[in-house]
C-alpha positions in Angstrom: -11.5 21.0 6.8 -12.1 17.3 7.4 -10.3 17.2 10.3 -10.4 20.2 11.9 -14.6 20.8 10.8 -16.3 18.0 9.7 -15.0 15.6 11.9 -14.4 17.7 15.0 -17.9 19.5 15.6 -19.6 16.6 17.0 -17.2 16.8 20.0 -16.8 20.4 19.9 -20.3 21.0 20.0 -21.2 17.8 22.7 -23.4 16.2 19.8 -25.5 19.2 19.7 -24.3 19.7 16.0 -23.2 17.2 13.5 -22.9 17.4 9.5 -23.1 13.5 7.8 -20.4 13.5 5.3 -19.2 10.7 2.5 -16.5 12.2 0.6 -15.7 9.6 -2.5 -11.9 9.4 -3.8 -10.7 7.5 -6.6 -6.4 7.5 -6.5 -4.0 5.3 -5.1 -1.1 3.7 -7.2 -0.7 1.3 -10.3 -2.3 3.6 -12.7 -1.7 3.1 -16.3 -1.1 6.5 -18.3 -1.1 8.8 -15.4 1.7 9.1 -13.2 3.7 11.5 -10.6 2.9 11.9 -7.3 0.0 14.2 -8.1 -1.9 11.0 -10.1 -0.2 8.0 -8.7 0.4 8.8 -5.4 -0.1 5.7 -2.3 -0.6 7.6 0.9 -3.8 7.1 3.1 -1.8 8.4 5.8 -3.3 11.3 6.7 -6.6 10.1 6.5 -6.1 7.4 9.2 -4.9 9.8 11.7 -8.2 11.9 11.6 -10.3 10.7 14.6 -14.0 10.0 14.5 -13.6 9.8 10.4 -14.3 6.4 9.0 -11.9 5.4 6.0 -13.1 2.5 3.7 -10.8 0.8 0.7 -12.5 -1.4 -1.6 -11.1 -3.7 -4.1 -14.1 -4.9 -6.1 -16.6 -3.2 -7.3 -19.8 -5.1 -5.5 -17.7 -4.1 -2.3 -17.1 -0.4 -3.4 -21.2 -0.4 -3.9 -22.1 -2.0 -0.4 -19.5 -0.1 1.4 -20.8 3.4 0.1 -24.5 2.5 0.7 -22.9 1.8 4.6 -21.6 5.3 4.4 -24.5 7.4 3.3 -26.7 5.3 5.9 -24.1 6.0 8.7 -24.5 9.8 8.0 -27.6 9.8 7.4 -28.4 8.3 10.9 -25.5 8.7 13.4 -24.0 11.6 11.2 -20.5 9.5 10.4 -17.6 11.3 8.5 -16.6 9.0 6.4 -14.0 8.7 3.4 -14.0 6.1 0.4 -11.4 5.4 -1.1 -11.4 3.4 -4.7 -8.2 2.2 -6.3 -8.5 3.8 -9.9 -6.2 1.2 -11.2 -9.0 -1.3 -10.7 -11.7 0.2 -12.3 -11.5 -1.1 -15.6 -9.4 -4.6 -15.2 -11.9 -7.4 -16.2 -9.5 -10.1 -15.9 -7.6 -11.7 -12.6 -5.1 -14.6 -13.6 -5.4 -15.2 -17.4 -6.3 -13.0 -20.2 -10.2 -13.7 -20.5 -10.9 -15.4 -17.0 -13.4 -12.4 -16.4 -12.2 -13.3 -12.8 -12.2 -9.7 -11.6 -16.3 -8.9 -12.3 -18.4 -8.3 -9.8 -21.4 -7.6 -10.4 -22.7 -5.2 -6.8 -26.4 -7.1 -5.4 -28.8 -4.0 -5.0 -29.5 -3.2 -1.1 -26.1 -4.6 -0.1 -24.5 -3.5 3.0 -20.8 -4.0 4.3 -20.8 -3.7 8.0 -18.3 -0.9 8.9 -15.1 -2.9 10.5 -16.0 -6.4 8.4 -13.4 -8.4 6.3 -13.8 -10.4 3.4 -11.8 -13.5 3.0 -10.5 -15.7 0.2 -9.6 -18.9 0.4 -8.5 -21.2 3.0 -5.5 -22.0 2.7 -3.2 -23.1 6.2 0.2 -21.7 5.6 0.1 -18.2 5.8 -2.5 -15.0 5.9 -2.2 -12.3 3.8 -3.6 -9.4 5.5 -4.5 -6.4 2.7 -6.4 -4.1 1.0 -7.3 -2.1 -2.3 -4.8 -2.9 -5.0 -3.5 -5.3 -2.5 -6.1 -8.0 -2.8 -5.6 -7.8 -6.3 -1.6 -8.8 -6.6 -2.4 -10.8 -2.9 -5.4 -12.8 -5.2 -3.1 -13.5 -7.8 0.3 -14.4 -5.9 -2.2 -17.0 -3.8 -2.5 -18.5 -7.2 1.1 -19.0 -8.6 2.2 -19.9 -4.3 -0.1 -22.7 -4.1 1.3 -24.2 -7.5 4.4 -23.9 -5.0 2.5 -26.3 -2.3 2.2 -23.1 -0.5 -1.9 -22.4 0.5 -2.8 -18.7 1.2 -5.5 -17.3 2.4 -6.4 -13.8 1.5 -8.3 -11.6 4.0 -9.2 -8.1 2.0 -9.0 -5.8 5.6 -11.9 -3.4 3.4 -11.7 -1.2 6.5 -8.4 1.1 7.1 -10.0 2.6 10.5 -11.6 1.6 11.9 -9.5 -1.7 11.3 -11.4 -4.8 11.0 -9.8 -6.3 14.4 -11.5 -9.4 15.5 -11.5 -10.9 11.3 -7.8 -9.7 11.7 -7.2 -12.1 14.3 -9.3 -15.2 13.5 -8.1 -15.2 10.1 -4.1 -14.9 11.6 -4.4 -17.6 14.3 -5.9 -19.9 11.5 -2.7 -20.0 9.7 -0.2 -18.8 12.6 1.7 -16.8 10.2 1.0 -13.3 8.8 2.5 -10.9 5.7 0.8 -7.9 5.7 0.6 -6.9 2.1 0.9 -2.7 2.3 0.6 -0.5 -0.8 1.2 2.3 0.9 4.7 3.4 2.0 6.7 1.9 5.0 6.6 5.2 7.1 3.4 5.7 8.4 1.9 3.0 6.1 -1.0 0.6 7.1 0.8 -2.0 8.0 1.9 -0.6 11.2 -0.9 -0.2 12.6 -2.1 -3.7 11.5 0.8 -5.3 12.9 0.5 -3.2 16.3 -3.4 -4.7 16.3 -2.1 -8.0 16.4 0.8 -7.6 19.1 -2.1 -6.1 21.1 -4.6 -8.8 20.4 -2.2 -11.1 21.5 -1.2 -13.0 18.5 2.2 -14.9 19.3 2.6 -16.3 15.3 4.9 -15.1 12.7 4.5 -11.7 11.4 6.0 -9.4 8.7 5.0 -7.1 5.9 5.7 -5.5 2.5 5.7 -2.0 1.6 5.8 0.1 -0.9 9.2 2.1 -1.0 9.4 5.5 1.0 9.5 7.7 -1.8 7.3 9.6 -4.5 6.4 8.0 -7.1 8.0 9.0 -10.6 6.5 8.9 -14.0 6.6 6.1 -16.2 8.3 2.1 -15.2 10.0 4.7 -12.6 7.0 4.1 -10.5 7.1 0.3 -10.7 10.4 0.7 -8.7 8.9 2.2 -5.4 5.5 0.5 -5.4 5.4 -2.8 -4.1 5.0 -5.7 -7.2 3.6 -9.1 -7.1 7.1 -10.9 -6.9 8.3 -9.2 -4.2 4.7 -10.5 -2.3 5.8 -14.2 -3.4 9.1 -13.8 -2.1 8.0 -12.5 1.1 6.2 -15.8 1.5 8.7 -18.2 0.4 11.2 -16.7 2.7 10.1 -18.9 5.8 6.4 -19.0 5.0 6.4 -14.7 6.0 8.9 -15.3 9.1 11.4 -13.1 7.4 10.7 -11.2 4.5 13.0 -9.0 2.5 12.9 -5.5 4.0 11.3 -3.1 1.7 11.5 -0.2 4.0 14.9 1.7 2.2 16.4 4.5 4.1 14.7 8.2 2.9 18.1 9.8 4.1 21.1 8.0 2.0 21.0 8.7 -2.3 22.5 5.8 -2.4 21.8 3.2 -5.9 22.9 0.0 -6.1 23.7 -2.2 -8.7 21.8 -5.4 -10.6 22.6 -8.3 -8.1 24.7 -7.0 -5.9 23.8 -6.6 -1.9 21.8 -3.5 -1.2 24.5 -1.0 0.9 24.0 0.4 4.8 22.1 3.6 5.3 24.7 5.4 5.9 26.3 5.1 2.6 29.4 2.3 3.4 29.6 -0.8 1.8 28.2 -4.1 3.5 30.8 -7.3 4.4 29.8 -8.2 0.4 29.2 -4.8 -1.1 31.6 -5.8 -4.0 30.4 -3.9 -6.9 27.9 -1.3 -5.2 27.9 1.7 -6.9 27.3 4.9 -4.3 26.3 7.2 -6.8 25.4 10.5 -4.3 25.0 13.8 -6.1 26.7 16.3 -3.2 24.4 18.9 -5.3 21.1 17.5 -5.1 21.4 14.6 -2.3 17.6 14.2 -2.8 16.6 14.2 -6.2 17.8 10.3 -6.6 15.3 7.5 -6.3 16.1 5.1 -3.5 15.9 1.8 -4.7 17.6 -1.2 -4.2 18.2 -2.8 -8.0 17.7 -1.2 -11.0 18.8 -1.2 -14.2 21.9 0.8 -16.0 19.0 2.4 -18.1 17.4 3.8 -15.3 20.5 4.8 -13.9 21.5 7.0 -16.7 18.1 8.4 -16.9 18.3 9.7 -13.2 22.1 11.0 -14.0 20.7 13.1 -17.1 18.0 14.1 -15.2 20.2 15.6 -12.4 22.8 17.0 -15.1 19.9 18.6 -16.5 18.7 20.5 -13.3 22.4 21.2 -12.6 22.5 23.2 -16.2 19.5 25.2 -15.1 20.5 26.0 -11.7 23.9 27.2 -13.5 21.7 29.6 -15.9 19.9 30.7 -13.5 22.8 31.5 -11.4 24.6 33.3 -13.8 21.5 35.5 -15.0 
């Protein structure tokens, strides 16, 4: 209906016709006590590919408040289809380093506007640019902080703006720094950070450039879920790994059930062993090839938990079969 409707009749209909829309979503990941990928699901995917519909993601609340004031103006005047999207997992987080800074509060100033397409930046720092957005500029904030104890200075650039993308605050704030991690909550495939990184080949950046994904998965119940979406450490270590020149992939093949173990090198797609695979365990379940998480370390717990969890299914299916 958004796409096909809502968005659509002002082309189908030359203008004649228009219907102003703001529809308000409160998801993404990180959420504490919900879980699945009903509740704590990362995707924006869709949304981005609509065209004609605007798709905002803010971090803070003073931004969530001028951004959705933008909205309701935009269709009330040029009759904009727009979508807001508010990272649940943020709503009630006071704090931002330490317990009791009260760092995250932010109180919204009444009449506020956020141009549509307009960054917000943080910091200064000359080393690298982390490009982001909704639960992003949250772990990006707080990674800035334990980097520059490093001698490393980031700056943080909260995008606000999935599409249209903020393009011209992209670029300044990457040629200030010449390097660029793109910090992406969503998955690899089809995530934001492609088309970010695209923007930047086409606006002719020539610096470093990487990003850091969520994995391409669903996201399962419980500390599951902490395995597929992207964490704080693995942000940091992006960085540190030639100031964002190289990052460590975070993109893991959708095709291979493949698990391998605590600190051991991650193995090939296609299931073999790499030149140091010593001690990779391929643990493929020829009956269910897809019910496995694909992650590169975790833990013997949460390997048995995905084994009993297949045995389980494979005693039902058996039931079934036999009734």
């Amino acid at each position: 209906r958004l796409g096909g409707e809502a968005a659509a009749l002002q082309c189908v209909y030359s203008g004649q016709y228009r219907n102003g829309m703001v529809v308000r979503i409160a998801g993404l990941g990180y959420q504490e006590g919900f879980g699945g990928h009903f509740h704590n699901d990362d995707s924006l995917t869709v949304l981005r590919d609509l065209p004609g519909v605007v798709v905002a993601v803010p971090a803070r609340p003073d931004d969530a408040a001028a951004m959705l004031r933008t909205l309701v103006a935009a269709a009330q005047v040029d009759g904009t289809v727009s979508v807001i999207v508010e990272p649940i997992a943020r709503y009630h987080p006071t704090d931002l380093i330490e317990p009791g800074d009260r760092l995250w509060l932010a109180a919204p100033t009444p009449g506020e506007h956020v141009p549509i397409g307009a960054a917000r930046t943080y910091g200064d720092g000359t080393n690298i640019t982390l490009l982001t957005f909704g639960n992003g500029v949250y772990m990006s904030l707080r990674a800035a902080y334990r980097l520059l104890a490093r001698g490393i200075g980031a700056r943080v650039v909260d995008m606000r703006w999935i599409a249209p993308l903020p393009i011209d605050d992209i670029l300044r704030e990457a040629e200030a720094t010449g390097a660029v991690l793109v910090v992406d909550e969503t998955r690899c495939s089809g995530g934001v950070a492609e088309g970010v990184l695209a923007a930047l080949i086409d606006g002719g950046f020539g610096g470093r450039m990487a990003r850091v994904t969520s994995k391409d998965s669903f996201i399962p119940l419980g500390d599951a879920a902490k395995l597929m979406l992207l964490s704080e450490p693995e942000i940091e270590a992006a960085v540190e790994l030639g100031g964002g020149q190289r990052p460590r992939p975070t993109c893991v093949p959708s095709h291979a059930a493949i698990v391998a173990a605590p600190d051991t090198p991650r193995s090939t797609a296609d299931g073999s062993a790499g030149a140091d695979g010593a001690g990779v365990r391929h643990r493929v379940e020829a009956r269910d090839p897809d019910a496995r998480a694909r992650v590169g370390r975790v833990d013997d717990q949460a390997v048995a938990d995905v084994d009993a969890d297949v045995a389980d299914r494979a005693v039902v299916e058996d039931q079934v079969a036999g009734a």
